[in-house]
C-alpha positions as CSV (number, residue, x, y, z in Angstrom):
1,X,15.0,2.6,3.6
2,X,18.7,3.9,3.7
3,X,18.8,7.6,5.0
4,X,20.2,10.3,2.7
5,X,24.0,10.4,3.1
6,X,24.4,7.0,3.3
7,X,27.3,5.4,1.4
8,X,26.1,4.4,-2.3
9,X,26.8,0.7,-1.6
10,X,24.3,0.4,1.3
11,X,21.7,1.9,-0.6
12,X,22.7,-0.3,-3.5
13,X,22.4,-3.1,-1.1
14,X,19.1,-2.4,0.0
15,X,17.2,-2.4,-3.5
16,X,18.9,-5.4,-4.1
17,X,17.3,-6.9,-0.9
18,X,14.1,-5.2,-1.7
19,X,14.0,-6.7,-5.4
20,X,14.9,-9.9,-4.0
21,X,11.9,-10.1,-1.7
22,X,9.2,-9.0,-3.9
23,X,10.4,-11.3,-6.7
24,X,9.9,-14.1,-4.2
25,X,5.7,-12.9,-3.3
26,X,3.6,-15.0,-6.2
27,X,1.2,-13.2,-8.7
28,X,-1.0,-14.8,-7.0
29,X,-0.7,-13.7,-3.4
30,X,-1.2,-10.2,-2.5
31,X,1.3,-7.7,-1.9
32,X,1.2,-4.9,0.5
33,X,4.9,-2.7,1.1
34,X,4.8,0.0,4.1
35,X,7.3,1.9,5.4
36,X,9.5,4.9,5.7
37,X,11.0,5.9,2.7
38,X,13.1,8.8,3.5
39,X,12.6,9.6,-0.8
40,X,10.6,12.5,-1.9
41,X,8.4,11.7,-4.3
42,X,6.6,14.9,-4.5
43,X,3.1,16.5,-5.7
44,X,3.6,16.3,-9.8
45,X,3.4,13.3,-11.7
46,X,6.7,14.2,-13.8
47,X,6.6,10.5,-16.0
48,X,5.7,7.9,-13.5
49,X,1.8,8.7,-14.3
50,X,0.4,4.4,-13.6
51,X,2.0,4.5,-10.3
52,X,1.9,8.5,-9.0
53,X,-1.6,9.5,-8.3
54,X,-1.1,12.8,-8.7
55,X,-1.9,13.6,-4.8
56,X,1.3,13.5,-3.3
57,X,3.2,16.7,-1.2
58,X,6.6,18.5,-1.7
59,X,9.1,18.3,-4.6
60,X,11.1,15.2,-5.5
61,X,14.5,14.2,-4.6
62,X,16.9,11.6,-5.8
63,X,15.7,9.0,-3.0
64,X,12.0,9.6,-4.4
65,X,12.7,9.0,-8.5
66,X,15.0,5.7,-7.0
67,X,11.3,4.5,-5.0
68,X,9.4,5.6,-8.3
69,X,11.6,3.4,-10.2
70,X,11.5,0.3,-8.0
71,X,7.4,0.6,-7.9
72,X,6.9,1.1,-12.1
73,X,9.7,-1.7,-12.1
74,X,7.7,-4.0,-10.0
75,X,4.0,-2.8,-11.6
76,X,3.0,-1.1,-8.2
77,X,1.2,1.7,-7.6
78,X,1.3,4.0,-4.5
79,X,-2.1,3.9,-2.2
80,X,-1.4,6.9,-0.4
81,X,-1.3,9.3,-3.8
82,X,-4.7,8.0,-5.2
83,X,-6.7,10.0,-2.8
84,X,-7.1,14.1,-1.9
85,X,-6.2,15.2,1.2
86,X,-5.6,18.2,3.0
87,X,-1.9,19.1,3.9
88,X,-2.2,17.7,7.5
89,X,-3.3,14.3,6.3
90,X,-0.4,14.2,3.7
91,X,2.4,15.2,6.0
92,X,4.0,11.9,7.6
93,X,7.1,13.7,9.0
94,X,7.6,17.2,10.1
95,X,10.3,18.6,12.6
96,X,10.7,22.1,13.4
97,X,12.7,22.8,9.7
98,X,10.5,20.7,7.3
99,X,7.4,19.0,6.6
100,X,7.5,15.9,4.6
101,X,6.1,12.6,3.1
102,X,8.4,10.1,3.3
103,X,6.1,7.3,4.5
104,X,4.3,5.2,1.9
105,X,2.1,2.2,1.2
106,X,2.5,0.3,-2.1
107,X,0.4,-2.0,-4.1
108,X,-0.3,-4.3,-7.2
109,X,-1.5,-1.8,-10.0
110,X,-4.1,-4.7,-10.3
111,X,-5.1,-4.7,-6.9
112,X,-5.8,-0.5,-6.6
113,X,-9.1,-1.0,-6.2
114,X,-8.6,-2.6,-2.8
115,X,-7.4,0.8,-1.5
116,X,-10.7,2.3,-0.2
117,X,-8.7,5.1,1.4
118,X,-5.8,5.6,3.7
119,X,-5.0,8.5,6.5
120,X,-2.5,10.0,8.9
121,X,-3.1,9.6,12.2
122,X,-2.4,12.9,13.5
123,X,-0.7,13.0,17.0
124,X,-0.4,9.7,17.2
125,X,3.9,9.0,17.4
126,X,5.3,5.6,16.4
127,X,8.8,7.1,16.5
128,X,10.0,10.9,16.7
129,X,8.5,13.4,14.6
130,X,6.7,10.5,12.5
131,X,2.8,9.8,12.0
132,X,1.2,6.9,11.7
133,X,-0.3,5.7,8.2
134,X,-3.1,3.7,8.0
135,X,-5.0,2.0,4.9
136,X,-8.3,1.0,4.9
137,X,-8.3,-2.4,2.1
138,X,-11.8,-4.5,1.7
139,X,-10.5,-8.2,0.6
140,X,-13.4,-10.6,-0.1
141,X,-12.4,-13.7,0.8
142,X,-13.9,-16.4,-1.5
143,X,-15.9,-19.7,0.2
144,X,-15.3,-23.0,-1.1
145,X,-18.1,-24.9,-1.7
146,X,-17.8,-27.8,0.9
147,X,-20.2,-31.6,0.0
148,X,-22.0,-32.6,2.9
Protein backbone atom coordinates (compact mmCIF):
# COMPACT_ATOMS: atom_id res chain seq x y z
CA UNK A 1 0.00 0.00 0.00
CA UNK A 2 1.35 3.53 -0.90
CA UNK A 3 2.60 5.44 2.38
CA UNK A 4 0.87 8.69 3.29
CA UNK A 5 2.61 11.51 1.49
CA UNK A 6 3.02 9.84 -1.48
CA UNK A 7 2.18 11.63 -4.75
CA UNK A 8 -1.60 11.18 -5.73
CA UNK A 9 -0.71 9.42 -8.93
CA UNK A 10 1.10 6.51 -7.26
CA UNK A 11 -1.61 5.89 -5.07
CA UNK A 12 -3.93 6.23 -7.95
CA UNK A 13 -1.75 3.66 -9.60
CA UNK A 14 -1.91 1.21 -7.02
CA UNK A 15 -5.84 0.74 -6.72
CA UNK A 16 -5.79 0.46 -10.20
CA UNK A 17 -3.31 -2.51 -9.82
CA UNK A 18 -5.20 -3.75 -6.96
CA UNK A 19 -8.73 -3.63 -8.85
CA UNK A 20 -7.05 -5.14 -11.67
CA UNK A 21 -5.94 -8.24 -9.76
CA UNK A 22 -9.03 -9.05 -7.89
CA UNK A 23 -11.17 -8.66 -10.95
CA UNK A 24 -9.00 -11.34 -12.44
CA UNK A 25 -9.63 -14.18 -9.04
CA UNK A 26 -13.11 -16.18 -10.23
CA UNK A 27 -16.21 -16.22 -8.01
CA UNK A 28 -15.45 -19.36 -7.72
CA UNK A 29 -12.00 -19.51 -6.23
CA UNK A 30 -11.30 -18.11 -2.89
CA UNK A 31 -9.91 -14.87 -2.17
CA UNK A 32 -7.77 -14.01 0.74
CA UNK A 33 -5.87 -10.12 0.64
CA UNK A 34 -3.14 -9.44 3.57
CA UNK A 35 -1.09 -6.78 4.02
CA UNK A 36 -0.04 -3.49 5.33
CA UNK A 37 -2.37 -0.91 4.72
CA UNK A 38 -0.88 2.13 6.09
CA UNK A 39 -5.04 3.41 6.16
CA UNK A 40 -6.78 3.92 9.36
CA UNK A 41 -9.82 2.40 9.39
CA UNK A 42 -10.66 2.94 12.86
CA UNK A 43 -13.02 1.57 15.82
CA UNK A 44 -16.67 3.01 14.52
CA UNK A 45 -18.58 1.61 11.80
CA UNK A 46 -19.29 5.29 10.28
CA UNK A 47 -21.40 3.72 6.87
CA UNK A 48 -19.38 0.76 5.72
CA UNK A 49 -21.52 -1.52 8.34
CA UNK A 50 -21.31 -5.24 5.75
CA UNK A 51 -17.65 -4.95 5.70
CA UNK A 52 -16.55 -3.07 9.23
CA UNK A 53 -17.06 -5.36 12.07
CA UNK A 54 -17.30 -2.92 14.44
CA UNK A 55 -13.92 -4.15 16.36
CA UNK A 56 -11.46 -2.18 14.86
CA UNK A 57 -8.84 0.49 16.92
CA UNK A 58 -8.09 4.31 16.43
CA UNK A 59 -9.94 6.89 14.29
CA UNK A 60 -10.07 6.85 10.47
CA UNK A 61 -7.98 8.63 8.07
CA UNK A 62 -8.25 9.25 4.38
CA UNK A 63 -5.99 6.10 3.49
CA UNK A 64 -8.62 3.98 5.75
CA UNK A 65 -12.26 5.33 3.97
CA UNK A 66 -9.96 4.74 0.34
CA UNK A 67 -9.36 0.68 1.83
CA UNK A 68 -13.17 0.83 3.03
CA UNK A 69 -14.16 1.77 -0.42
CA UNK A 70 -12.11 -0.73 -2.36
CA UNK A 71 -13.39 -3.69 0.10
CA UNK A 72 -17.57 -2.63 -0.10
CA UNK A 73 -16.53 -2.13 -3.91
CA UNK A 74 -15.29 -5.55 -4.28
CA UNK A 75 -18.04 -7.25 -1.68
CA UNK A 76 -15.28 -7.97 1.01
CA UNK A 77 -15.34 -7.98 4.37
CA UNK A 78 -12.43 -7.36 6.88
CA UNK A 79 -11.56 -10.74 9.09
CA UNK A 80 -9.62 -8.92 11.51
CA UNK A 81 -12.74 -6.55 12.77
CA UNK A 82 -15.27 -9.50 13.19
CA UNK A 83 -13.77 -10.54 16.42
CA UNK A 84 -13.12 -8.69 20.18
CA UNK A 85 -9.87 -8.21 21.27
CA UNK A 86 -8.03 -6.53 23.70
CA UNK A 87 -5.87 -3.49 22.72
CA UNK A 88 -2.59 -5.55 22.43
CA UNK A 89 -4.12 -8.01 20.01
CA UNK A 90 -5.48 -5.06 17.82
CA UNK A 91 -2.36 -3.02 17.64
CA UNK A 92 -0.26 -4.23 14.39
CA UNK A 93 2.13 -1.23 14.49
CA UNK A 94 3.29 1.01 17.32
CA UNK A 95 6.59 3.07 17.53
CA UNK A 96 7.45 5.21 20.33
CA UNK A 97 4.69 8.23 19.05
CA UNK A 98 1.72 6.00 18.06
CA UNK A 99 -0.05 2.79 18.17
CA UNK A 100 -1.84 1.70 15.18
CA UNK A 101 -3.79 -0.90 12.92
CA UNK A 102 -2.73 -0.64 9.71
CA UNK A 103 -2.39 -4.35 8.87
CA UNK A 104 -5.42 -6.15 7.58
CA UNK A 105 -6.86 -9.39 6.17
CA UNK A 106 -9.73 -9.32 3.72
CA UNK A 107 -12.31 -11.73 2.52
CA UNK A 108 -15.50 -12.61 0.37
CA UNK A 109 -18.58 -11.36 2.46
CA UNK A 110 -19.70 -14.98 1.46
CA UNK A 111 -16.85 -16.69 2.72
CA UNK A 112 -16.90 -14.83 6.51
CA UNK A 113 -17.69 -17.74 8.05
CA UNK A 114 -14.25 -19.25 7.17
CA UNK A 115 -12.69 -16.74 9.57
CA UNK A 116 -12.62 -18.77 12.87
CA UNK A 117 -10.51 -16.10 14.37
CA UNK A 118 -7.30 -14.15 13.74
CA UNK A 119 -4.40 -12.72 16.30
CA UNK A 120 -1.36 -10.61 16.59
CA UNK A 121 1.57 -12.20 17.32
CA UNK A 122 3.02 -10.15 19.91
CA UNK A 123 6.87 -9.80 19.87
CA UNK A 124 7.23 -11.50 17.01
CA UNK A 125 8.93 -8.72 14.17
CA UNK A 126 8.46 -9.32 10.41
CA UNK A 127 9.78 -5.84 9.80
CA UNK A 128 10.42 -2.77 12.29
CA UNK A 129 7.85 -1.84 14.63
CA UNK A 130 5.32 -4.36 12.83
CA UNK A 131 3.46 -7.55 14.32
CA UNK A 132 2.65 -10.44 12.70
CA UNK A 133 -1.19 -11.19 11.79
CA UNK A 134 -2.28 -14.45 11.64
CA UNK A 135 -5.83 -16.03 10.61
CA UNK A 136 -7.07 -19.14 11.60
CA UNK A 137 -9.57 -20.35 8.23
CA UNK A 138 -11.21 -24.08 8.35
CA UNK A 139 -11.73 -24.88 4.35
CA UNK A 140 -13.38 -28.35 3.83
CA UNK A 141 -12.11 -29.64 0.92
CA UNK A 142 -14.82 -31.65 -0.95
CA UNK A 143 -13.94 -35.57 -2.17
CA UNK A 144 -14.86 -36.66 -5.52
CA UNK A 145 -16.40 -39.75 -5.66
CA UNK A 146 -13.82 -41.99 -7.63
CA UNK A 147 -15.48 -45.74 -9.56
CA UNK A 148 -13.43 -48.48 -8.85
Amino acid sequence: MPHDGLDEEIKRRFWEGLDEIVCQVLPTEKLFIGGDFNGHIGSTVGGYSEVHGGFGFGERNGGGTSLLDFIKAFGLVIANFSFQKREENLVTFQNVVAKTQIDYLLLRRCERGLCKDYKVILGEILATQHSFLVMDLCIRLKMRKTST
